[in-house]
Residue, then its C-alpha position, 0 to 999 in steps of 0.5 A: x612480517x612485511x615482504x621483502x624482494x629477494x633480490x634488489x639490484x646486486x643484492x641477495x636477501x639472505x634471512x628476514x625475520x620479526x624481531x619481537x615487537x619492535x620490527x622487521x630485520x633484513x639481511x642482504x648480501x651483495x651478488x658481486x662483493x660479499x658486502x653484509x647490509x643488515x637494514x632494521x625497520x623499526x617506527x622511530x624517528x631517528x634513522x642510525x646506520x653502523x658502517x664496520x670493516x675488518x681491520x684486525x691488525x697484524x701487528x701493534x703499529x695502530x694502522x686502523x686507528x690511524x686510518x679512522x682519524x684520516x677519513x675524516x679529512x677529506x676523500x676525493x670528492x670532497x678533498x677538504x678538511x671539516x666538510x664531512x661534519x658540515x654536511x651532516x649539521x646540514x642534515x639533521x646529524x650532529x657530526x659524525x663518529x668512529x671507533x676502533x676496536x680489536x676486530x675491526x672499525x665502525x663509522x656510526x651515523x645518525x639523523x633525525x629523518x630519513x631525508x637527511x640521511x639519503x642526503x649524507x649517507x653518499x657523502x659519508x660513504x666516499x670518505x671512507x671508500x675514497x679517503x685522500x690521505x694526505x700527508x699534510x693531514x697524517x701531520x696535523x691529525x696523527x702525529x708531528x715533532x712540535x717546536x721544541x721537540x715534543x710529540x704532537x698531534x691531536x691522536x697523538x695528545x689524545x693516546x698521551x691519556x692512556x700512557x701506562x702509570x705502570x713503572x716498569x713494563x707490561x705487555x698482554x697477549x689475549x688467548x683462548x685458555x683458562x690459564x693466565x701464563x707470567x713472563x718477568x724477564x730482568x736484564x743482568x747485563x749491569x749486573x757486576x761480575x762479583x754479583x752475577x755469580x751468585x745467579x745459579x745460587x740465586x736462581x736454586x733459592x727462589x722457591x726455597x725461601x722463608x717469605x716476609x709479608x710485613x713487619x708483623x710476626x703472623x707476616x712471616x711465612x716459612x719455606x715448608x708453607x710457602x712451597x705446599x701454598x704454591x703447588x696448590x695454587x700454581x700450575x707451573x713455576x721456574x727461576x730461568x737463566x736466559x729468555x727463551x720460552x722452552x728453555x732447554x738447557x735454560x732450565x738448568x741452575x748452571x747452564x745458560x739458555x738463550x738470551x742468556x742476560x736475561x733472568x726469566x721468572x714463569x708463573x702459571x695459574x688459573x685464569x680465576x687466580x690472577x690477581x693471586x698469581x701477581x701477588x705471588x710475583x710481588x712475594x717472589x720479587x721482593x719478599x724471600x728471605x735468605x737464611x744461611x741453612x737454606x743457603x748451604x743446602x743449595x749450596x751442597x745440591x749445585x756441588x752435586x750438580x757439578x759432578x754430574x757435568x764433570x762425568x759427561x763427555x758432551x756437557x764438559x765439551x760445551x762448558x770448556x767451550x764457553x770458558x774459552x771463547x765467550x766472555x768472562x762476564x757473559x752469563x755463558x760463562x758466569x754460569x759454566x760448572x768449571x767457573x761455579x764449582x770453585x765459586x761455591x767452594x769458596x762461599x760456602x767457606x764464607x757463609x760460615x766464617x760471614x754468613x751476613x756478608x753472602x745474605x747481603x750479596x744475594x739481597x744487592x743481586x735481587x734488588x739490582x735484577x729487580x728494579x722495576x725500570x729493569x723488568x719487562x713482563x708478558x702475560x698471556x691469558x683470555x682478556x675476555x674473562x674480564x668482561x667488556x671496559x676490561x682495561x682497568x680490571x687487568x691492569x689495576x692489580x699490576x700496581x701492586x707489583x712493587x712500590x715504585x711511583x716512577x713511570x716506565x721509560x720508552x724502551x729501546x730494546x731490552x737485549x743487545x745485539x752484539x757478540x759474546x764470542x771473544x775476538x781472536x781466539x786461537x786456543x787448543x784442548x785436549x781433555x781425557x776422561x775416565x767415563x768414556x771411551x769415545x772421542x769427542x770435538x767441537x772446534x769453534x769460530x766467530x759466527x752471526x753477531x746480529x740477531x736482525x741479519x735475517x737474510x744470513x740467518x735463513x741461508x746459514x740454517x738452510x746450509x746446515x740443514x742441507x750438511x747434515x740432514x739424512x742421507x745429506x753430506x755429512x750423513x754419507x760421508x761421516x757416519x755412511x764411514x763409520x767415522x763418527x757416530x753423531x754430527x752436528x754444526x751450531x749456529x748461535x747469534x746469542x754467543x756470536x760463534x759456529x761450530x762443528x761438533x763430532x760425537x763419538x768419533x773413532x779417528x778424530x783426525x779422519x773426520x776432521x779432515x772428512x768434515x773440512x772436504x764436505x765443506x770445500x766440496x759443497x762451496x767450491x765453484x766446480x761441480x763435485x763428481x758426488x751426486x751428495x755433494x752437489x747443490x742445487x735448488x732440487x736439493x735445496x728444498x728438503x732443507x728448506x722444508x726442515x728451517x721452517x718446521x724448526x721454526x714453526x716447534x717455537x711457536x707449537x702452543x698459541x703460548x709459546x707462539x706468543x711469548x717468542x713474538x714478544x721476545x723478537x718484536x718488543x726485545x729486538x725489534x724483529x719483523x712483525x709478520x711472523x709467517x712472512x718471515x717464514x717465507x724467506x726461507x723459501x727465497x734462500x737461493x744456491x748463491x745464498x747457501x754458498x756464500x754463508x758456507x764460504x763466509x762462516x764454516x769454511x773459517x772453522x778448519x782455519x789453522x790459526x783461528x777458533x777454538x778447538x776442543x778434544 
């Protein structure tokens, strides 16, 4: 082994060691910068050097890729465009290369012969530690609007190859797991009204259904075969009414979770299984079969699930709610059990008189749901399994999915921002209810329509956390009262509404009234005589503390982390850091807290305005 100095400069040797027959390699690390310098010498004519820098993104911008085209046009020493390659031909180099990759960016350079490569290694060094990055280069070499309004550019050209042939959308989340995990959402929100309430039918029959494969008989798969086939080869499966990722009441047939226009189809399998769990998409998509048997059957299960919501005091609260404030062609309502259970009455009568016509409506709401320009799908799984150039192995089986040959349309967002909460709503109503002896309230008003108004999203969820958290105002002053046993503010942006909701309450006109003087105690620019009552940042901090563990539980699982960011990022075009989202919370001040507090529950103990229900 030849010897090394162990300190050179600024530079410390780290290891060295004989690397089989074909030379000595060193490892330098520098004294003042951390810098790596891993220097092999090997008898060859040829000298190569691989300059990387980590540049794993924080996001899909494509920043790194863009900064290694920029610096090659120029740095500051040498401020001009083609220099860099003219110097190398000089050299004994023929040009110079880069590439991009997840983890990071490399610059190769290569020469016959040491004495170019002295010569070049200075140049090349000053235009990746000093590139000028101008705009006049971001123009011509990344991206500009041409004269007739195309896309142009020579990165821009080039990514124009890798446009997904795809017809509908796709996006990958590499993680570390043996598992490959399926999100296909379908947006119903053009969906017609007389078709969209067949979905809790509709989302009951999918794993219930017989299954034509093609035209030949051996082709057709009965239901029995189909549901022991995907209980051995899937992990998890589920038919969902609404996008969000843990599912809640989601996963209920008559319920609506959040993102409610959106149907959500979940596959699981094993990462061995991929290919095998997009064909059981394909069949679940477009292969099912309704049969009239099946279809009552279903029929007379959400009848039962009816009555089961008809005896419990909370869950008829919520439905009246929704029934009355959010609008008739929302999924909020088209999914409600007072609006189903006359809904299934009435096909069930149909199916014996027509079944044809029942079998042709659920057939026009799947083929409307699943066009493939209306599908957006998630996939989370460990890319690497697949190997290195595993682009194609991934994607390549995707089109099988469906038979469409369109290509998939540039996406402006998938869900829309605006509010279901029907405007001017003054209503009232008083239930009685046999199952219980407690009284329930949920008075309702217009809350947060915008999903990307974080800033009174944060604020909002710090002032309902500091209302009702232990020992907080409402714990004192309600419950410490006995004057109800559970309270709770919501703060939905899906419904576009706020509301207050007591459970269990002995004297409902008392803690209503109770409930309106926390709120005008908490906003009012006096300084309240309770030391609960009063807010400032030192109280402000526990309620801080618990908006962010709530948002943190949505992103418990790196899959559950994975699939939330795609719904903010692809689907709304939410903010790209999700930690520094989270930061915000911590800039929500007093005046913040007060302002939201005056602006979206003070209007809930209006006379005239909102919806209260008893």
């Amino acid at each position: 082994m030849a010897s090394a100095p162990s300190l050179y400069k600024n530079f410390q040797l780290v290891d060295c060691f004989d690397y089989l027959n074909y030379g000595t390699i060193y490892k330098y690390r520098s004294i003042k910068t951390g810098m790596l310098i891993t220097l092999a010498k090997i008898q060859s004519p040829i000298m190569k050097a691989y300059l990387t820098v980590r540049t794993r993104p924080a996001d899909h911008d494509g920043i790194p890729h863009v900064l290694e085209h920029l610096i090659f046009m120029g740095s500051e020493e040498y401020p001009y465009k083609g220099i860099l390659d003219k110097v190398a031909n000089r050299c004994f180099a023929q040009g110079t290369n880069a590439y991009t990759q997840n983890t990071n960016t490399t610059y190769e350079l290569t020469t016959a012969g040491k004495e170019g490569f002295y010569r070049l290694l200075p140049v090349y060094l000053d235009h990746i530690l000093y590139p000028t990055l101008s705009d006049n280069a971001f123009i011509t070499e990344i991206h500009h609007i041409d004269g007739s309004g195309q896309n142009s550019g020579v990165l821009a050209e080039k990514l124009k190859d890798h446009i997904s042939p795809l017809p509908f959308f796709l996006q990958i989340t590499s993680i570390a797991s043996r598992f490959v995990e399926m999100f296909c959402l379908m947006d119903s929100s053009n969906v017609p009204l007389d078709l969209k309430m067949y979905i809790p039918l509709f989302l009951a029959l999918n794993f219930s259904c017989d299954m034509k494969l093609g035209e030949d008989p051996s082709q057709y798969i009965k239901k029995e075969n189909v549901i022991m086939s995907l209980m051995r080869e899937s992990v998890s499966n589920s038919y969902t009414c609404g996008g969000d990722n843990d599912s809640g009441d989601g996963g209920k047939n008559l319920q609506a979770g959040l993102f409610a226009e959106l149907v959500q189809f979940q596959l699981t399998f094993e990462l061995d299984k991929y290919e095998k769990m997009i064909a059981w998409a394909r069949n679940f998509l477009y292969n099912t079969v309704y049969t009239p048997e099946v279809i009552e059957t279903k029929i007379q299960v959400l009848l039962s699930e009816v009555q089961l919501h008809k005896i419990t005091p909370e869950s008829v609260l919520a439905q009246a709610s929704k029934h009355m404030v959010i609008r008739p062609e929302s999924n909020h309502s088209v999914t409600s059990f007072l609006l189903q259970e006359q809904f299934l009455v009435q096909t069930l009568g149909k199916l014996k008189q027509d079944p044809n016509a029942v079998i042709a409506d659920l057939y026009r709401l799947r083929d409307t749901l699943n066009k493939p320009e209306n599908i957006r799908i998630h996939v989370t799984m460990n890319v690497d399994h697949f190997g290195p150039s595993n682009y194609e192995k991934i994607t390549a089986p995707w089109a099988t999915l469906c038979d469409s040959t369109a290509r998939v349309q540039p996406m402006n967002g998938l869900c829309r921002s605006t509010t279901e909460y029907v405007e001017h709503v003054n209503r009232g109503i008083l239930l009685g209810m046999g199952s219980t002896d407690s009284a329930f309230l949920l008075k309702v008003h217009k809350g947060i329509t915008d999903y990307l108004n974080y800033h009174d999203r944060h604020s909002l969820s710090v002032a309902i956390n500091f209302l009702t958290g232990e020992e907080g105002p409402f714990w004192v002053k309600l419950r410490g009262k006995g004057l109800c046993y559970g309270y709770s503010i919501i703060s939905n942006v899906d419904k576009g509404s706020v509301g207050l909701y007591l459970s269990r309450v002995g004297n409902v006109s008392k803690a209503y009234a109770e409930s309106k003087a926390i709120i005008e105690a908490v906003c009012s620019d006096e300084e309240p005589s309770e030391n609960v009552l009063k807010l400032n940042e030192s109280a402000l901090e526990p309620a801080k503390a618990t908006t962010v563990v709530e948002k943190l539980n949505n992103a418990e699982t790196i899959i559950s982390a994975a699939y939330s960011r795609f719904l903010t990022n692809t689907l709304f075009n939410g903010p790209r850091n999700f930690y520094e989202n989270l930061q915000d919370i911590g800039k929500v001040t007093v005046s913040d807290v007060k302002r939201v507090i005056k602006q979206y529950l003070l209007p809930l103990f209006l006379e005239n305005e909102g919806a209260l229900f008893i």
